[in-house]
C-alpha positions, 0 to 999 in steps of 0.5 A: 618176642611176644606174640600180640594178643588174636583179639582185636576190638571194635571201632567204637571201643577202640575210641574208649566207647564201652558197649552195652551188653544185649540183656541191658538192652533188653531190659531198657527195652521192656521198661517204659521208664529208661526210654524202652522201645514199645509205648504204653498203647502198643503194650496194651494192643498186645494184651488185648490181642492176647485175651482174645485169642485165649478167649477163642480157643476157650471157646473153641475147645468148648464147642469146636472140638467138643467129642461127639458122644453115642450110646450103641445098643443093639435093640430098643428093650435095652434102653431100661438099662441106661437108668440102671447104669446111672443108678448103680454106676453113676454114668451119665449120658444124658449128653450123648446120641443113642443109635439102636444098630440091631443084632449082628455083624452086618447091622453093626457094619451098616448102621456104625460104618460112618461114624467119626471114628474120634467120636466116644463111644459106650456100647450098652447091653445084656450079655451073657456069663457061664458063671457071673451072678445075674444083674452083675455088671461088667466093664469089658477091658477087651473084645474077641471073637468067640468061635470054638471049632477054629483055632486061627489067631485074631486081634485081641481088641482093647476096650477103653475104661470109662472115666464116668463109671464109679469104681467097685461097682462092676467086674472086669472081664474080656467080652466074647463076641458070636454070630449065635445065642451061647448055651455052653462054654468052657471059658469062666469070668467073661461074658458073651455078647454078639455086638462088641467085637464088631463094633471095635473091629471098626476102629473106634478109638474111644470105645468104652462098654458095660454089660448087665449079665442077663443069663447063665448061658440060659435062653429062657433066663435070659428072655424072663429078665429081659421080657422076651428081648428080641 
């Protein structure tokens, strides 16, 4: 004997009704000419509701969530390199905030400490470079510490790059931050500065910094490009 068939039908198709299938329904909802379900002046509510949502979040990520934007020089006689970065590199920050911190890790700390750390920052200023011709500029990729006669690790912090810098225009190096004036080093292709390094350890997460090589590991070179600044 046959087994009988494990499918059973519904009431209203045993009575020779065939249902729709959901897509039918569907699509016969969404046609305005088949007897669809959503009227022409719901349709349109919904559109306009629509347009001003995307106009608000226009709006919003124009002016709410726009990233606020400072310049970090450690003293006011660097100000004349923003007009030779925008000459030589094309950036420019004619939109951002300039914050004069001074010179050193605890002018960093005080003047830095309550800044959104989402806000973009570009660190600007002389540095120095055993080897690197004066006048070069230098996009720093990475921050260190710089203290010869100890050998304990430390973070090696990330500098961002910056979108706005016009490529082939400047090298790429690591930047060596200290709590002194450098005279001698062994270390070639970097650059020595005493702010960068603070200022990352901050936490930061768009950090971007452009050094102008001022001096060969010189003093006095340094105080004649610069004018004697202090």
């Amino acid at each position: 004997m046959s087994k009988k068939s494990s499918t059973f039908a519904l009431p209203f198709e045993k009575s020779g009704v065939i249902s729709r299938s959901r897509a039918v329904v569907a699509r016969q909802a969404h046609n305005l000419k088949v007897g669809g379900s959503i009227p022409p002046s719901a349709t349109k509510k919904i559109s306009y509701a629509l347009a001003y949502m995307r106009f608000f979040l226009y709006l919003c990520s124009k002016f709410c969530f726009t990233m606020a934007k400072y310049i970090i020089m450690a003293e006011e006689g660097e100000h004349v390199l923003l007009d030779k970065a925008r000459e030589t590199l094309g950036l420019d920050l004619s939109d951002a905030t300039l914050i004069y911190t001074g010179v050193g890790a605890i002018n960093i700390i005080r003047s830095l400490q309550d800044l959104d750390r989402e806000a973009e920052l570009y660190n600007i200023g002389y540095a120095g470079s055993a080897n690197f011709d004066l006048g070069t500029w230098v996009e720093v990729t990475e921050a260190r510490l710089n203290h010869p006669n100890v050998t304990y690790k430390e973070p090696e912090l990330i500098v961002e790059r910056s979108s706005l810098v016009e490529s082939g225009k400047y090298r790429s190096a690591i930047c060596y931050t200290n709590t002194d004036f450098v005279l001698a080093s062994e270390y070639k292709d970097c650059v020595f500065d005493m702010e960068l390094a603070f200022i990352a350890a901050l936490g930061f997460k768009h950090l971007h910094s452009l050094k102008y090589v001022s001096d060969n590991l010189s003093l006095h070179a340094y105080h004649e490009l610069t004018n004697g600044v202090e």
